[in-house]
C-alpha positions, -999 to +999 in steps of 0.1 A: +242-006-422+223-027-396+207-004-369+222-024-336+247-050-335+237-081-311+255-068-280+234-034-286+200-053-290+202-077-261+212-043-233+178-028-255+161-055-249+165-061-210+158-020-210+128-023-225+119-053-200+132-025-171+109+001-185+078-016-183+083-040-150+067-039-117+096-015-097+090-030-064+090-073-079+128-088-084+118-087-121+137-050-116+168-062-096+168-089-125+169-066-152+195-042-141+218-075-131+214-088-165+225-052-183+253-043-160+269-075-159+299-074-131+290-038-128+261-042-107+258-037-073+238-057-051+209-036-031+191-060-015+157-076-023+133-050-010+133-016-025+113+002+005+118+039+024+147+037+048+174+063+060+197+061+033+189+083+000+170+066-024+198+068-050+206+037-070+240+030-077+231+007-108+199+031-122+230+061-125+249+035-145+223+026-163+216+057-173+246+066-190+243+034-207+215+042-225+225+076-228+253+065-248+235+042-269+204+062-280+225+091-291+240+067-317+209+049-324+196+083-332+223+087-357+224+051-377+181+058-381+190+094-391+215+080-419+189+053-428+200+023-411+183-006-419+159-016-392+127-039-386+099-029-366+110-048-336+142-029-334+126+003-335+101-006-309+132-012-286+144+019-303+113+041-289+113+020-252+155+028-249+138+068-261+110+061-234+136+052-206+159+079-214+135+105-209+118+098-182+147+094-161+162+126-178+130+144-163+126+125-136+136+149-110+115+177-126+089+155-122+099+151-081+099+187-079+062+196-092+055+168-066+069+179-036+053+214-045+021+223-032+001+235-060+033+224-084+008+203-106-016+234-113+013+259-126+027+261-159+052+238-160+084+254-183+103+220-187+071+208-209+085+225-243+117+213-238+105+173-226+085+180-258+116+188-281+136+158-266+109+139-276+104+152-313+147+146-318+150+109-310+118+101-324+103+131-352+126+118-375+117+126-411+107+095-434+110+070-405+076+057-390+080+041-362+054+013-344+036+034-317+024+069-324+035+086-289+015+123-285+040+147-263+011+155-235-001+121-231+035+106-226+042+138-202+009+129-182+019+093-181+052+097-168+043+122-142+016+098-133+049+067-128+068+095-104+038+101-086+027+066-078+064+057-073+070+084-047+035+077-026+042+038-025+073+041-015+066+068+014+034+058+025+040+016+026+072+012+048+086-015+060+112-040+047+096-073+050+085-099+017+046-091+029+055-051+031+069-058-006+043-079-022+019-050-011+038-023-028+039-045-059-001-051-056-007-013-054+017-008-084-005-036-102-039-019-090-027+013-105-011+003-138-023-031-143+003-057-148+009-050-178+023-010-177+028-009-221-006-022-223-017+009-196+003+033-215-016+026-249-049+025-241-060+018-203-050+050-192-084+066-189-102+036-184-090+026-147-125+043-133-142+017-141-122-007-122-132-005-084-107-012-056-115-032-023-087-032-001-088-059+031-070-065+063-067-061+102-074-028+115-044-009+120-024-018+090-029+010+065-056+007+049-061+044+040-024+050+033-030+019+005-065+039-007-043+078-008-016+060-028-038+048-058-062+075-058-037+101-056-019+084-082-041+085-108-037+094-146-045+131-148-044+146-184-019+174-192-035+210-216-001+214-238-017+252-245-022+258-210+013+239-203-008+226-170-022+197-156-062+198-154-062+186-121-041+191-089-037+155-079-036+162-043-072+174-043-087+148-061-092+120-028-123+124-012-122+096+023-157+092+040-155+067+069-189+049+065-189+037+103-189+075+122-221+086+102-259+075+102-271+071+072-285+100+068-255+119+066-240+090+048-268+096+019-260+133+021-226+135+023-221+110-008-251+119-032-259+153-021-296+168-011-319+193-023-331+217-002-368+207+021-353+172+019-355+167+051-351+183+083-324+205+084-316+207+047-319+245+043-300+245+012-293+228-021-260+203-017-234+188-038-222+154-031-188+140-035-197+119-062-210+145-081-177+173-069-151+145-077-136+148-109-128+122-137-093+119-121-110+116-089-114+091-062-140+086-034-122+060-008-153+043+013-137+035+046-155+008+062-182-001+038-190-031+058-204-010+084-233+008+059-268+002+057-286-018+031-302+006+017-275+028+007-257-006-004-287-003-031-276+028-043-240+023-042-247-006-063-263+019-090-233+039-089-215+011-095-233-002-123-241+026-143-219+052-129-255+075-124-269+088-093-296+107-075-295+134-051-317+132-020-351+147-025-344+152-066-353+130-094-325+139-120-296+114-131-261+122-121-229+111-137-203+098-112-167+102-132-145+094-109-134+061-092-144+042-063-119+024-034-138+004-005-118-012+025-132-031+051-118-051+081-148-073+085-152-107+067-174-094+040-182-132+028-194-139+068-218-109+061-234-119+027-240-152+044-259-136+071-276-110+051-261-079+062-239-072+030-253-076-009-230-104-028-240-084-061-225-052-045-193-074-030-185-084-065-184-052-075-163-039-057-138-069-057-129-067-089-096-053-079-088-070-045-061-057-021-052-075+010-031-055+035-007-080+063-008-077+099+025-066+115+026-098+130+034-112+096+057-088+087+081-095+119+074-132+116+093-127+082+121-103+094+121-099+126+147-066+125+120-050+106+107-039+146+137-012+146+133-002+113+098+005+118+102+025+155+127+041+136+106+051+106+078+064+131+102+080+156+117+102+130+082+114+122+073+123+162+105+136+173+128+146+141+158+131+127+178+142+152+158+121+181+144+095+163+177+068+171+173+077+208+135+074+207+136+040+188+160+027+211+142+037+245+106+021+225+127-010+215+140-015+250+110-016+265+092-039+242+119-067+245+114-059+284+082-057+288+060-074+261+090-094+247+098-099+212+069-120+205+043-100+211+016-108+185+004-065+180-036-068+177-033-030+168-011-035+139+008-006+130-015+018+146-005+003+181+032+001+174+028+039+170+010+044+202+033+026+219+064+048+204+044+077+211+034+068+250+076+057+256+076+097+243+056+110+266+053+087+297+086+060+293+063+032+295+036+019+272+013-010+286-014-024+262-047-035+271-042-070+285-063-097+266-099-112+283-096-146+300-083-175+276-075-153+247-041-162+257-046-196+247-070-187+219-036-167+204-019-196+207-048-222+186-057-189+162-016-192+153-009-226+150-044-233+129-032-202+107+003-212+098+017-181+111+044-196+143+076-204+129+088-240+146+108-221+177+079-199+183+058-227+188+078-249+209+084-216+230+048-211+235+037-250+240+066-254+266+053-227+286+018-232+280+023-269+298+045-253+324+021-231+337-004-260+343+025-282+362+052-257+373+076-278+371+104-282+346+106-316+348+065-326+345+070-305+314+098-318+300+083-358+307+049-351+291+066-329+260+098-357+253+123-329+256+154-324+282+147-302+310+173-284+300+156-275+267+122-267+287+138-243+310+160-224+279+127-220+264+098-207+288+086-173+280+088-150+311+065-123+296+036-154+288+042-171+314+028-141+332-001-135+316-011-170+316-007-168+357-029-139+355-056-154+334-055-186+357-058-162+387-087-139+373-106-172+361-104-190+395-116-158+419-146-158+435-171-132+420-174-097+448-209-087+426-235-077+449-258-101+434-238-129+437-256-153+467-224-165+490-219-201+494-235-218+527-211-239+547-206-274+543-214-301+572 
């Protein structure tokens, strides 16, 4: 009796693909395509945090699938079915599949629970029996040895870093994807059966450096990998040895001096220096093996201490301040900057030997610029995403509305955000308060300089250009027809496609730039003859 008939193997096989894929590439939409057949139903591309539950049709489908089909796998390799090695590895990934989405919502619940991770957990000795049924079967050895803790660990670690991507990286744009997929991939690897096997507790030694504009989430990116490491699981104890959300220690390099920098990182003795009345513990010596220390702005910290984070970094050993014993650091390191850390090596104010080793895992976070140059309605669904958190679900439609309303009013809908996020959310938040929200206007010419930076970047679509270069020239001639002659277009077309809102600030750059200086140093100008 063969184990698995062809139809059997080739739904195992795309399962097993599913189990181990990158949740937030297509590679997953794929997959559950290819096993469902004319059952599936299409989601959408993006897999991101929006109003509607996050249930999944085709994953509840799925699920009975492979319900169905383990049950009498488990009975053919229980009667002695004859099987090769590679159909019992897709034996133990269909296993692997089935109980982690059997326990997936226990799994939610420890989550959600503050302190959860830290109390015995009951569902352990059943997960643990489960376990021992489909795969403890006597006289059958199958390809991977799979210890009950380790696997509980592991997939507690999958819910947890599923459920803080998901909530902490919103938005529904390709560049909003691609970012959840990288954090996935700095967590797990790419490769999440390799991960499972051995890299597990390894990942400390991998720094992360996570890039981008200011206002983009750089933190939010830094809590989701370091809170979404592997923490180990005491099946005595039936506990977890760490609770996860304690184990992310931030320090934003740019608000201290480096003094406090040095302290606050390495710890001091006491008579180290002025003020240190008492013995201190650093965060790299109080942060666990499952723990992270996220260095906010690294670009901003003085050479010296760039030395000694190099040392940490190199052979994971440290020195208080003031003491001469070694230190271990256990734990893992994340960096972010905003700054163009190359431009700095070149002029000497950042180490290329520390850059590189920190870059070894390199995120790059996108403006929100490029996330509504690719989808454009992603503007409501972001209002709406931060409305709901200021005002509650009942108010965040109205909220998201009134902010919308005045954006497209106001600043119109191609207003480039230099704050990123972070100004989006000021601007919901001042429509709150005061109805209004008016940005800082930009300095002389950087209207203009928008408008090169753009164009040199890639980042205008065709119409967004033409809109801008039509009104650019028609603020120099005011007149539709000058503009349409020395552009080759109908006027027609010229007058459909000046910008209201930059034509403004272009008149108001013009006017600032041509107004005689009122400084009290300035020497008047004598009379002409």
């Amino acid at each position: 009796m063969l184990l698995m008939t062809d139809k059997e193997r080739a739904l195992a096989r795309t399962v097993s693909r599913l189990a181990y894929c990158n949740p937030f590439l297509p590679e997953r939409i794929e997959c559950e395509q290819q096993a469902l057949g004319p059952e599936f139903v299409a989601t959408g591309l993006v897999w991101h945090a929006r109003d509607e539950s996050l249930e999944n049709p085709n994953v509840t489908q799925l699920n009975e699938r492979v319900e169905a089909l383990s049950k009498g796998l488990r009975e053919r390799v229980a009667r002695g079915g004859r099987a090769g090695s590679q159909d019992l590895r897709l034996y133990e990934d269909l296993t692997l599949y089935l109980l982690y989405n059997r326990y997936e919502a226990d799994f939610y619940h420890v989550i959600l629970e503050r302190k959860g991770a830290t109390r015995r957990l009951g569902f352990y000795p059943r997960f643990a029996a489960d376990l021992n049924h489909y795969l403890g079967i006597p006289k059958v050895v199958f390809p991977t040895p799979l210890e009950p803790a380790q696997l509980f660990a592991f997939f507690f670690q999958i819910r947890r870093a599923f459920h803080l991507i998901f909530r902490n990286i919103v938005g529904g744009s390709m560049p909003a994807a691609r970012l959840r997929a990288s954090v996935w991939q700095s967590i797990f690897t790419r490769d999440l059966e390799r991960y499972r096997r051995s890299l597990y507790d390894r990942m400390h030694d991998i720094s992360t450096l996570i890039t981008g504009p200011s206002g983009t989430g750089k933190e939010l990116v830094a809590q989701a990998i370091g809170l979404a490491r592997y923490i180990p699981f005491d099946p005595e104890k039936q506990t977890f040895t760490q609770d996860f959300a304690e184990s992310f220690y931030a320090l934003n390099l740019a608000a201290l001096s480096p003094t406090l920098i040095e302290s606050e990182l390495f710890g001091h003795r006491r008579g180290a220096f002025t003020g240190a009345v008492q013995d201190r513990v650093g965060w790299f010596e109080m942060c666990p093996p499952p723990g992270t220390v996220f260095l906010d702005e690294i670009a901003e910290v003085d050479i010296s201490i760039q030395v000694k984070l190099l040392r940490v970094l190199q052979t994971r050993t440290f020195q208080r301040i003031g003491d001469t014993r070694d230190r271990r650091f256990h734990g893992k390191i994340i960096a972010a900057t905003n700054r163009d850390l190359a431009a700095e090596i070149q002029t000497g104010r950042f180490r290329e030997d520390l850059y590189y080793r920190l870059c070894s895992d390199l995120i790059e976070t996108p403006s929100l610029e490029e996330q509504l140059q690719d989808s454009p309605q992603e503007l409501r669904n972001l209002l709406r995403f931060i409305a709901q958190r200021l005002a509650g679900d009942s108010e965040a439609e109205p909220l998201a509305g009134e902010a919308e309303r005045w954006i497209e009013e106001h600043l119109g809908r191609d207003y480039r955000w230099p704050g990123n996020v972070r100004e989006l959310e000021q601007c919901v938040r001042n429509v709150l308060v005061r109805g209004e929200y008016r940005p800082s206007r930009p300095a002389s010419g950087s209207t203009r300089d928008a408008l090169v930076e753009g164009l040199l970047r890639g980042s205008l679509t065709v119409d967004q250009l033409l809109r801008r270069y039509c009104t650019l020239i028609y603020a120099q001639t005011e007149s539709y027809q000058e503009t349409a002659r020395r552009l080759g277009l109908d006027r027609r077309t010229v007058k459909e496609k000046i910008d209201d809102e930059l034509l403004k600030h272009l008149r108001a750059e013009d006017s600032t730039a041509t107004k005689p200086s009122r400084s009290k140093a300035s020497v008047p100008s004598q009379p002409t003859n």
